[in-house]
C-alpha positions in Angstrom: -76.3 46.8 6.3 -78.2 48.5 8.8 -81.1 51.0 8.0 -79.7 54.8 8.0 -81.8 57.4 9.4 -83.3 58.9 6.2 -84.3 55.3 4.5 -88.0 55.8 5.9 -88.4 58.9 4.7 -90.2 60.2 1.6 -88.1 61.8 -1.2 -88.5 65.6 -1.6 -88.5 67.5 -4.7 -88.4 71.2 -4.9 -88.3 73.2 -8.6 -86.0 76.5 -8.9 -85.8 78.8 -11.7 -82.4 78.5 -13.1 -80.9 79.2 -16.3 -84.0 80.8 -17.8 -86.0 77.4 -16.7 -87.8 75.9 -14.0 -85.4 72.9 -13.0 -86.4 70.0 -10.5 -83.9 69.1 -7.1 -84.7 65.9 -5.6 -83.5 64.8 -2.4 -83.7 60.8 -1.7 -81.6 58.9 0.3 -80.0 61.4 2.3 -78.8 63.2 -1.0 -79.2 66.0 -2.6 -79.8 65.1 -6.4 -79.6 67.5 -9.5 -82.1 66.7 -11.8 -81.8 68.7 -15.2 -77.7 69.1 -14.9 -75.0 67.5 -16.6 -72.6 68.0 -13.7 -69.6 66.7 -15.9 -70.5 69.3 -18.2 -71.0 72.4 -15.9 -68.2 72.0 -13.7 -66.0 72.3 -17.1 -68.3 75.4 -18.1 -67.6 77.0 -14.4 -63.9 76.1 -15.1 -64.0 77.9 -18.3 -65.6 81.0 -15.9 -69.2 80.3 -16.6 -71.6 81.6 -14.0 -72.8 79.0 -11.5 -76.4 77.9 -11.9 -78.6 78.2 -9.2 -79.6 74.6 -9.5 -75.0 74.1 -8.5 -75.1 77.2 -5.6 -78.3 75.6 -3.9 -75.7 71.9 -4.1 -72.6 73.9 -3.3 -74.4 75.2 -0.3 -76.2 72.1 0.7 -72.8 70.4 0.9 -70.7 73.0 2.5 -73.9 73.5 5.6 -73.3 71.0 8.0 -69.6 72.4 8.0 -71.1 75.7 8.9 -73.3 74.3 11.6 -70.8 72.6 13.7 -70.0 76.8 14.4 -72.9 78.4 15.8 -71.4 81.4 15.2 -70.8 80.7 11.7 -74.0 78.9 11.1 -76.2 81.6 12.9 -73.7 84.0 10.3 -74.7 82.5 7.3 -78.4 81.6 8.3 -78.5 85.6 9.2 -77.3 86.3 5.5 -78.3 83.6 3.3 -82.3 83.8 4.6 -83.5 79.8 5.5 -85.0 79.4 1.8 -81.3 79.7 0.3 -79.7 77.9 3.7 -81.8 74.7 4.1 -83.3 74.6 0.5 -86.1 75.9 -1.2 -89.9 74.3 -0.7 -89.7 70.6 0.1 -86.3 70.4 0.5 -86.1 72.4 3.9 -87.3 69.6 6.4 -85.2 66.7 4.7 -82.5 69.3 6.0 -83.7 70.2 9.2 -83.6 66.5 10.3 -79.9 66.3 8.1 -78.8 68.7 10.8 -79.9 67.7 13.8 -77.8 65.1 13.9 -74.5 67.2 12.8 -75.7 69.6 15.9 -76.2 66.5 18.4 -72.3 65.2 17.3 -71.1 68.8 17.8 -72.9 69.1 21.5 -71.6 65.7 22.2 -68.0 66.1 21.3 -68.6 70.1 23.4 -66.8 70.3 26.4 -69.4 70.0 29.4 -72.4 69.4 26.3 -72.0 73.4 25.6 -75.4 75.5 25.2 -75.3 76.9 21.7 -76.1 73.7 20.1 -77.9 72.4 22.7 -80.4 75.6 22.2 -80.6 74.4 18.2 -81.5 71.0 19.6 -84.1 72.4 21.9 -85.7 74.6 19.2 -86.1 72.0 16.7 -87.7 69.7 19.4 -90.5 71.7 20.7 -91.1 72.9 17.2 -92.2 68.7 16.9 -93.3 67.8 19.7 -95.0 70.1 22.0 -98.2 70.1 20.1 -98.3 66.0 19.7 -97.8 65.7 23.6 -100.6 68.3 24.4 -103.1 66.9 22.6 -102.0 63.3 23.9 -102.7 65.1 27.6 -105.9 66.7 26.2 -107.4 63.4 24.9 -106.7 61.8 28.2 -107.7 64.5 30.3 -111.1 64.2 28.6 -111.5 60.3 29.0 -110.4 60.7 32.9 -113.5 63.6 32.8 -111.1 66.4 33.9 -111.5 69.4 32.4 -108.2 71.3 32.7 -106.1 73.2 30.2 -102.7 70.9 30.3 -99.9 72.4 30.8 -96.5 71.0 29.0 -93.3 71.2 29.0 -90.6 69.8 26.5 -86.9 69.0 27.3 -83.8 67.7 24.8 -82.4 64.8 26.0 -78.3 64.3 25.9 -77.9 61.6 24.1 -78.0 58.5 25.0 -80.7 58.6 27.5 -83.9 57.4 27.1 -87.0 59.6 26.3 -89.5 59.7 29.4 -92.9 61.4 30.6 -93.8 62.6 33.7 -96.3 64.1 35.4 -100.0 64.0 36.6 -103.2 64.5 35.7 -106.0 65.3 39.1 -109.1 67.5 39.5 -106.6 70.6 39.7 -104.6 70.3 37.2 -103.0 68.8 34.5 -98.7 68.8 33.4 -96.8 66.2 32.0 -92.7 67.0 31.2 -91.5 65.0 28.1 -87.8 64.6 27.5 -86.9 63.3 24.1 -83.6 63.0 21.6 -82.8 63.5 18.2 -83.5 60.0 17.8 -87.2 60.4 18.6 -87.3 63.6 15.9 -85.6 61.2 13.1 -87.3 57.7 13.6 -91.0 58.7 15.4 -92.0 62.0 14.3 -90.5 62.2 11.1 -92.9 58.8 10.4 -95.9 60.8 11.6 -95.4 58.6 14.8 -95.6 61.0 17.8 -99.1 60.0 18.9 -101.0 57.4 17.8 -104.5 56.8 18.7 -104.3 57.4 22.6 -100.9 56.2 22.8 -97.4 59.0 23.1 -95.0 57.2 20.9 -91.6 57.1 22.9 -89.7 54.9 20.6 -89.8 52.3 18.6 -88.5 48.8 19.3 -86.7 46.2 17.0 -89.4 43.2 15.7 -88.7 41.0 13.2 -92.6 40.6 12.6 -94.3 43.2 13.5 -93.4 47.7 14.3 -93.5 47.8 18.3 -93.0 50.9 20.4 -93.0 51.8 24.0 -95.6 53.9 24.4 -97.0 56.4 27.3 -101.0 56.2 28.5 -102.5 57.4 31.6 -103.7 55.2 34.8 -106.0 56.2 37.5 -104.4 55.9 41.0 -105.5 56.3 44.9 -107.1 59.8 45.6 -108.3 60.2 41.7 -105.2 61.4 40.1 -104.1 59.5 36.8 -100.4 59.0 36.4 -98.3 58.1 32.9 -97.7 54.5 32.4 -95.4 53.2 29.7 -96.3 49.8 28.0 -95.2 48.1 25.0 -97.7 48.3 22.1 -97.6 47.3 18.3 -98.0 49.4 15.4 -100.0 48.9 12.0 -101.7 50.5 9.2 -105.6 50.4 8.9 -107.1 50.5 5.6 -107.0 54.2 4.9 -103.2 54.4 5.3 -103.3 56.0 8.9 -102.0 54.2 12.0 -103.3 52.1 14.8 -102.1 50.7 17.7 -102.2 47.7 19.9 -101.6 47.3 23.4 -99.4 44.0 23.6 -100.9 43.2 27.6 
């Protein structure tokens, strides 16, 4: 069986008052998990006209939101009423969602006729949220090794999907841009793993290895008439002794 999005990701617990206590939901594994429910039990109580706990609405409402978000009108109706803590999930819960729905807002903009905008803007949003900041200070480190001194300027694109994430751009004695296009993919299997850059390297994706964690990875190479242009190269990936990441250029 092949790894599912969510299996590198750390399970999220979030507690709620409900029912006069303060009960625990987990989310592990791509689902949402009650904690201190009998579900047997309080779907016979509702049946019996019981009031819904808030430990079943937050379920309920976890379950019925990627059917609400293949609308944007619907989703941007509910979001507008429900307030993001009660949409996504309270306190930890809310990114494990986030990166839940990208994916239902990718299949809806596929399946779109001509890739329609609404959920393409979602997609866009939710992108530069990640990675804008981890690509400017990618270009700020290498503008400083180079010994150019210029604020970067950056620009982030959504990818349709199936292309491949790229950088472009240039670094010189004027100035310094770089346009990165990425996917969903690159939100769910690079960023979500804390990923994006590592040491000087601009994680694009990673690549299968039986052995080892490779990626293709963006640096910066000096050229003719002293401007320094993005070079992708293969690297590999591993953990130092305090947990945090490293990388290794494979040439």
């Amino acid at each position: 069986m092949g790894r599912r999005w969510c299996d590198h990701l750390e399970p999220a617990t979030a507690t709620v008052e409900c029912s006069g206590s303060q009960h625990r939901l987990s989310w592990r594994r791509g689902q949402v998990v009650i904690e201190d429910h009998d579900l047997g039990a309080e779907r016979t109580m509702r049946a019996l006209g019981a009031e819904t706990p808030t430990c079943l609405r937050i379920l309920s409402q976890w379950r019925q939101l990627h059917a609400w978000a293949t609308s944007i009108e619907l989703f941007t109706q509910m979001r507008s009423r429900l307030g993001d803590e009660q949409l996504l999930g309270p306190g930890d819960l809310r990114l494990p969602h986030e990166l839940a729905l990208l994916l239902t807002w990718e299949r809806s903009w596929r399946m779109s006729s001509y890739y329609g905008e609404g959920h393409e803007v979602l997609l866009q949003a939710q992108l530069q949220a990640r990675a804008l900041e981890p690509v400017r200070q990618h270009l700020t480190l290498w503008c400083d090794r180079l010994g150019y001194r210029q604020t970067p300027r950056v620009e982030v694109n959504i990818l349709r999907p199936g292309q491949a994430p790229r950088v472009i751009g240039a670094i010189d004695r004027f100035t310094a841009r770089v346009t990165a296009a990425f996917g969903v993919r690159w939100v769910l299997e690079v960023w979500a793993r804390g990923l994006a850059t590592v040491d000087d390297a601009l994680i694009l994706e990673l690549v299968g290895s039986p052995r080892a964690l490779q990626a293709r990875a963006v640096r910066w190479r000096r050229h003719a008439g002293d401007e320094a242009r993005p070079e992708v190269a293969t690297a590999t990936l591993g953990r130092r002794p305090d947990g945090s990441w490293a990388r290794t250029w494979d040439d």
